[in-house]
N, CA, C and O of each residue as an XYZ file, in Angstrom:
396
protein
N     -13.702      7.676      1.614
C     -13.129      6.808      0.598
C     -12.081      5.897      1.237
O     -11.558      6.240      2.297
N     -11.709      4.595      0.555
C     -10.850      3.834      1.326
C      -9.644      4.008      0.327
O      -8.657      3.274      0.387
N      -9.745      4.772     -0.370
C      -7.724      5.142     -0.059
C      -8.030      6.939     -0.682
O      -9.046      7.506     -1.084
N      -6.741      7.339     -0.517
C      -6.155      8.476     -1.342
C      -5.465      8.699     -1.600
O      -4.566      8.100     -1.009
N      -4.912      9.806     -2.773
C      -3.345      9.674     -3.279
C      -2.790     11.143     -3.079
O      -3.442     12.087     -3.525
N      -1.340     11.391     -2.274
C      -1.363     13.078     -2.225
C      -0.209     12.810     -2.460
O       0.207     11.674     -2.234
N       0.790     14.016     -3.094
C       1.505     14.232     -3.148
C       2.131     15.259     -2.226
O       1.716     16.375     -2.539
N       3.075     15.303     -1.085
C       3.294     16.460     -0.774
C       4.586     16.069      0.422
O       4.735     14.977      0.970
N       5.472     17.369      0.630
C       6.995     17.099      0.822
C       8.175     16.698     -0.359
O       9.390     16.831     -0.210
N       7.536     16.219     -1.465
C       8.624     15.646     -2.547
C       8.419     13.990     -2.447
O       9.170     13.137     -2.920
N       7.418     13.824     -1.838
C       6.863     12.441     -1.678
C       5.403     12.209     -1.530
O       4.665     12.959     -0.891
N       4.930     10.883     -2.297
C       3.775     10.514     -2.919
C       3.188      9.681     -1.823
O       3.904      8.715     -1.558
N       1.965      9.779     -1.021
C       1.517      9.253      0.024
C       0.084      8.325     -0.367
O      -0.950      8.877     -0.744
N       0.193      7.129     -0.237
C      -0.839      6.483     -0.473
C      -1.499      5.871      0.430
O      -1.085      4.727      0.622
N      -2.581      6.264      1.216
C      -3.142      6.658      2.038
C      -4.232      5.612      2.147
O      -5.353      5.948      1.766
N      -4.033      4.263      2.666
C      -5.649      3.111      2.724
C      -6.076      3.294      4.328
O      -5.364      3.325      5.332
N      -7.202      3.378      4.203
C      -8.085      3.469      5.320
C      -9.184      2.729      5.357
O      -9.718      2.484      4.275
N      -9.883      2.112      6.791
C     -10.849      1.317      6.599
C     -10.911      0.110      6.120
O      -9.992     -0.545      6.612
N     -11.878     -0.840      5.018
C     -11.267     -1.919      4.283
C     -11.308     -1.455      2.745
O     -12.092     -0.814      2.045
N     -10.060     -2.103      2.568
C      -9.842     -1.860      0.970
C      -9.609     -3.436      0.667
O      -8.864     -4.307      1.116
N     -10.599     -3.364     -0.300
C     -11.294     -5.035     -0.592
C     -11.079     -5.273     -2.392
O     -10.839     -4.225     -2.992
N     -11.136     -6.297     -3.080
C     -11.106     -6.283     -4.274
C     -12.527     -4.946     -4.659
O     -12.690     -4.275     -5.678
N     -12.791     -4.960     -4.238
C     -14.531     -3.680     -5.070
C     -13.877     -2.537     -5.014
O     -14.626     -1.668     -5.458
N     -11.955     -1.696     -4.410
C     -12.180     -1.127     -4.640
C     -10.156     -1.377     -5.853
O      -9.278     -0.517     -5.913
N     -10.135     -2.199     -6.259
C      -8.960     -2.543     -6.929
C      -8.839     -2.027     -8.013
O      -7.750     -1.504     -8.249
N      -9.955     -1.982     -9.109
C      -9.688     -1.689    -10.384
C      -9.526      0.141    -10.050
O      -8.665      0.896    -10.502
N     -10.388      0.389     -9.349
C     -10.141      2.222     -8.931
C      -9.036      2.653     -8.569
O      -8.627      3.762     -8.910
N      -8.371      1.833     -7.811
C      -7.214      1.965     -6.745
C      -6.206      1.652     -8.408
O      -5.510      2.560     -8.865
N      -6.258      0.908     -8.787
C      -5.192      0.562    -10.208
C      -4.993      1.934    -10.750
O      -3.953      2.568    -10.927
N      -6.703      2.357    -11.056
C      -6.268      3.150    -12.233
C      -5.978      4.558    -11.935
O      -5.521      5.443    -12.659
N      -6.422      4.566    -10.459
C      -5.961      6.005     -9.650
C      -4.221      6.022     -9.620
O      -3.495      6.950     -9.976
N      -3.830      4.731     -9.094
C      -2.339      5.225     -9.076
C      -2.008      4.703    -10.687
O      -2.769      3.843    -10.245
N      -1.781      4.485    -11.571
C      -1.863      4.595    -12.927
C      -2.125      6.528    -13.531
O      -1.349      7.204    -14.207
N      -3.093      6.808    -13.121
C      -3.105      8.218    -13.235
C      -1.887      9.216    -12.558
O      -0.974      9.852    -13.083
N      -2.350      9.030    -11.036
C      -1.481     10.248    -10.215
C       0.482      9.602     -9.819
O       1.280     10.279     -9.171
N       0.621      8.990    -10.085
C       1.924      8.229     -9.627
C       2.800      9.001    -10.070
O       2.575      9.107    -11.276
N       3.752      9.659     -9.767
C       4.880     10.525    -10.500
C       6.457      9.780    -10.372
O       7.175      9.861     -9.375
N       6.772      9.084    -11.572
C       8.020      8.134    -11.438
C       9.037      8.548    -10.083
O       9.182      7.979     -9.001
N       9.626      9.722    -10.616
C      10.395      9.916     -9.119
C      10.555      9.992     -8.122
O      11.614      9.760     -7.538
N       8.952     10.541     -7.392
C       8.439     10.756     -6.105
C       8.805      9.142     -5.640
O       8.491      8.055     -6.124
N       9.593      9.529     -4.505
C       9.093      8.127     -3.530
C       7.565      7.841     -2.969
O       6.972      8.536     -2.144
N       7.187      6.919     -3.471
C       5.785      6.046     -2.398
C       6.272      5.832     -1.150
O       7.386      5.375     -0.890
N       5.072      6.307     -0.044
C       5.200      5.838      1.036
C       3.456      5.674      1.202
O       2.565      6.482      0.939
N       3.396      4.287      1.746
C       2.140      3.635      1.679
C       1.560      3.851      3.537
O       1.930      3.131      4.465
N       0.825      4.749      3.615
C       0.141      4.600      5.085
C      -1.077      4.021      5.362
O      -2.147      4.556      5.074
N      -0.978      3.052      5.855
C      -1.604      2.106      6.048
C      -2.251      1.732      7.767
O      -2.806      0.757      8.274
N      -1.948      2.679      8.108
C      -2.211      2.812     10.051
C      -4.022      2.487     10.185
O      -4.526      1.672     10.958
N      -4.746      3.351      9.231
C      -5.896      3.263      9.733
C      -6.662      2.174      8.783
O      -7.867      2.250      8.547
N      -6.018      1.404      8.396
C      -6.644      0.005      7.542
C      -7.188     -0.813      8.822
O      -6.541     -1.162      9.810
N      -8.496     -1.016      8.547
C      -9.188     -2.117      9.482
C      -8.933     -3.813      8.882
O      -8.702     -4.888      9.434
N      -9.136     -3.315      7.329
C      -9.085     -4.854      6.500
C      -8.753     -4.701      4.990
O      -9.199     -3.856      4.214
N      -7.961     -5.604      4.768
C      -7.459     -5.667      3.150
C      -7.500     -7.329      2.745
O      -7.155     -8.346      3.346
N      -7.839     -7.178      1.996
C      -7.878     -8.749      1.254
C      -6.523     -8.882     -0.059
O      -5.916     -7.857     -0.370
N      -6.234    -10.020     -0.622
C      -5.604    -10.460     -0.639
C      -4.997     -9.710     -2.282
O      -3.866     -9.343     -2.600
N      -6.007     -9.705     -2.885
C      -6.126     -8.808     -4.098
C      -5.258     -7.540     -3.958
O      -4.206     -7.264     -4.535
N      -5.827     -6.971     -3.222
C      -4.695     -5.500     -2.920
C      -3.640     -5.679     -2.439
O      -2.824     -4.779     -2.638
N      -3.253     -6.700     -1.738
C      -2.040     -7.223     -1.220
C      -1.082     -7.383     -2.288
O       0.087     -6.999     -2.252
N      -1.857     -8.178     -3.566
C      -0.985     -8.457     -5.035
C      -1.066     -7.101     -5.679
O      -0.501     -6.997     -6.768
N      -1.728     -5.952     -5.145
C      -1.446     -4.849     -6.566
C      -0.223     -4.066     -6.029
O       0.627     -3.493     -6.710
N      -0.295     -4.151     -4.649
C       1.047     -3.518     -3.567
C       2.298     -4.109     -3.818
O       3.370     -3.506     -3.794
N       2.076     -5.752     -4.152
C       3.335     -5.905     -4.297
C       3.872     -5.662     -6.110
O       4.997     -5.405     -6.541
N       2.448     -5.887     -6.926
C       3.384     -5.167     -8.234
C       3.331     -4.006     -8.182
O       3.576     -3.621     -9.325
N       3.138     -3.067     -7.473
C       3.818     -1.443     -7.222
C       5.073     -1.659     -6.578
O       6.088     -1.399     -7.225
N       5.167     -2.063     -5.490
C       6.517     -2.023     -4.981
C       7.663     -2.406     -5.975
O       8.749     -1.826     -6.004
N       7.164     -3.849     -7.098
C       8.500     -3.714     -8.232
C       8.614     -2.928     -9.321
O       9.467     -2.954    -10.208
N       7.400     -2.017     -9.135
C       7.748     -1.117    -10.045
C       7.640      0.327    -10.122
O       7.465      1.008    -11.133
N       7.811      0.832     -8.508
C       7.951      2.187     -8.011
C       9.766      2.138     -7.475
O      10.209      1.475     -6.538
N      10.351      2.820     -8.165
C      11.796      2.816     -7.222
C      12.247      2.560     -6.144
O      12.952      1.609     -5.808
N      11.620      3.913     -5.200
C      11.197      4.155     -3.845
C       9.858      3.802     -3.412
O       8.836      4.343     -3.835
N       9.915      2.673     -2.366
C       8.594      2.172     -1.501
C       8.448      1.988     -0.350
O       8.622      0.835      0.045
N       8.135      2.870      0.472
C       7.581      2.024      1.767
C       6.539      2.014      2.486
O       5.409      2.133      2.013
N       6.819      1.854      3.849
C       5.642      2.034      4.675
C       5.444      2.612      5.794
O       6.337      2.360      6.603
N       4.517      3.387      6.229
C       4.190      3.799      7.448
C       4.226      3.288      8.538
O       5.290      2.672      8.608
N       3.476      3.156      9.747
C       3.299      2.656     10.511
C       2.083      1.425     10.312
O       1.073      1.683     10.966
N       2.032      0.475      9.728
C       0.812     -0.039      9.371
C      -0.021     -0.944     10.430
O       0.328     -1.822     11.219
N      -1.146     -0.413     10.143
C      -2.129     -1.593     11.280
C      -1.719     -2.319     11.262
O      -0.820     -2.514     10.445
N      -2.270     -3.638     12.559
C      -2.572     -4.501     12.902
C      -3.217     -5.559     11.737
O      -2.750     -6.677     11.518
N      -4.105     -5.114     11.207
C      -4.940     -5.464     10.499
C      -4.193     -5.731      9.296
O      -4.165     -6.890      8.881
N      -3.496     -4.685      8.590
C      -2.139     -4.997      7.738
C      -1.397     -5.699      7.923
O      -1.412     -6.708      7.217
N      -0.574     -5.591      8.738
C       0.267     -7.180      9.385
C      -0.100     -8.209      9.337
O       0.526     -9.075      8.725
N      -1.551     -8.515     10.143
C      -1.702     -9.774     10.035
C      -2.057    -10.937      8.594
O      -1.760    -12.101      8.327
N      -2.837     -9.850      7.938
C      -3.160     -9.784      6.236
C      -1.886    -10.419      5.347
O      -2.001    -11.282      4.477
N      -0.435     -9.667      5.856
C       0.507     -9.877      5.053
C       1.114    -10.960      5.270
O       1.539    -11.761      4.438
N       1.191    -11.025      6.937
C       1.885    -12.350      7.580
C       1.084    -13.542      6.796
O       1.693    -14.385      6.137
N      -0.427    -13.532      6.938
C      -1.320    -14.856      6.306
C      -0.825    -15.175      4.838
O      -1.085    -16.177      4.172
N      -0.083    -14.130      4.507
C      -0.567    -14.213      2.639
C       1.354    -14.624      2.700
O       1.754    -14.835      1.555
N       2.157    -14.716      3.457
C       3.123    -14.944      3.519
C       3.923    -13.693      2.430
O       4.665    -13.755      1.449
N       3.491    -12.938      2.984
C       4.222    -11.723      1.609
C       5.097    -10.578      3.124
O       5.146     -9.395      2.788
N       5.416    -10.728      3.892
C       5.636    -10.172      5.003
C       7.425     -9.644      4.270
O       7.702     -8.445      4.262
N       8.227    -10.458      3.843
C       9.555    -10.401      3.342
C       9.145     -9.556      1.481
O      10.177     -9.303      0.860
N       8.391     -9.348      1.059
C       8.142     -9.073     -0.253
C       7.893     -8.087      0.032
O       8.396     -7.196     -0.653
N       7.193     -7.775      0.926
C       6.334     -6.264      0.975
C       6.933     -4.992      1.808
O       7.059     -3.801      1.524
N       7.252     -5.793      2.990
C       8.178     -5.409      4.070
C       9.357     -5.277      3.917
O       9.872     -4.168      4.054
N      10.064     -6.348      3.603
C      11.557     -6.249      3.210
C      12.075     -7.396      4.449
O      13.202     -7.771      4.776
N      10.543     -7.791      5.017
C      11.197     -8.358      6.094
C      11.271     -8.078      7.655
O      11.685     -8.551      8.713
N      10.678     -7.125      7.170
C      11.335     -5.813      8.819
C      10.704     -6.801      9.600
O       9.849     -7.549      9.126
N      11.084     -6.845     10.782
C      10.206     -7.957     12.066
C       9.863     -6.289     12.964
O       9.067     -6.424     13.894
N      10.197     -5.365     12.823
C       9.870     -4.002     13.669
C       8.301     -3.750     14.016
O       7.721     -3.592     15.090
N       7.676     -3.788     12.144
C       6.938     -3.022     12.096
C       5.901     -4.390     12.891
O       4.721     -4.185     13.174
């Protein structure tokens, strides 16, 4: 599957792998719509993403304004460059020039 959702440590891990493309958005919506637990911090791992399009890029960033706690893993290459194109690098990131 190209994502999953776990909870575990006291934190909520959202897990994209492979490409996560609009075909799999409305699933990905209504999965974290289901499992999301307000308090848990999100942390989005994103290392083994080959490709994301632009769609999931916009559902990440309305999670990020409306999960408390958000961040990110170590994220691909493939993530980066996705975010840098879509100019969302400061929205999503916070900015970081690290990652």
């Amino acid at each position: 599957m190209a994502f999953s959702i776990a909870n575990t440590e006291g934190k909520q891990i959202l897990k994209l792998e492979g490409a996560v493309t609009i075909r799999h958005a409305q699933d990905l919506a209504a999965q974290l719509g289901e499992h999301l637990e307000d308090a848990l911090p999100l942390v989005v791992d994103a290392a083994g993403l080959e490709d994301i399009d632009t769609c999931i890029l916009q559902l990440l960033y309305s999670l990020r304004k409306t999960v408390p706690a958000f961040s990110f893993g170590q994220p691909s290459d493939a993530f980066l460059n996705a975010v840098d194109r879509c100019g969302l690098r400061r929205d999503l990131l916070g900015g970081r020039e690290d990652l």
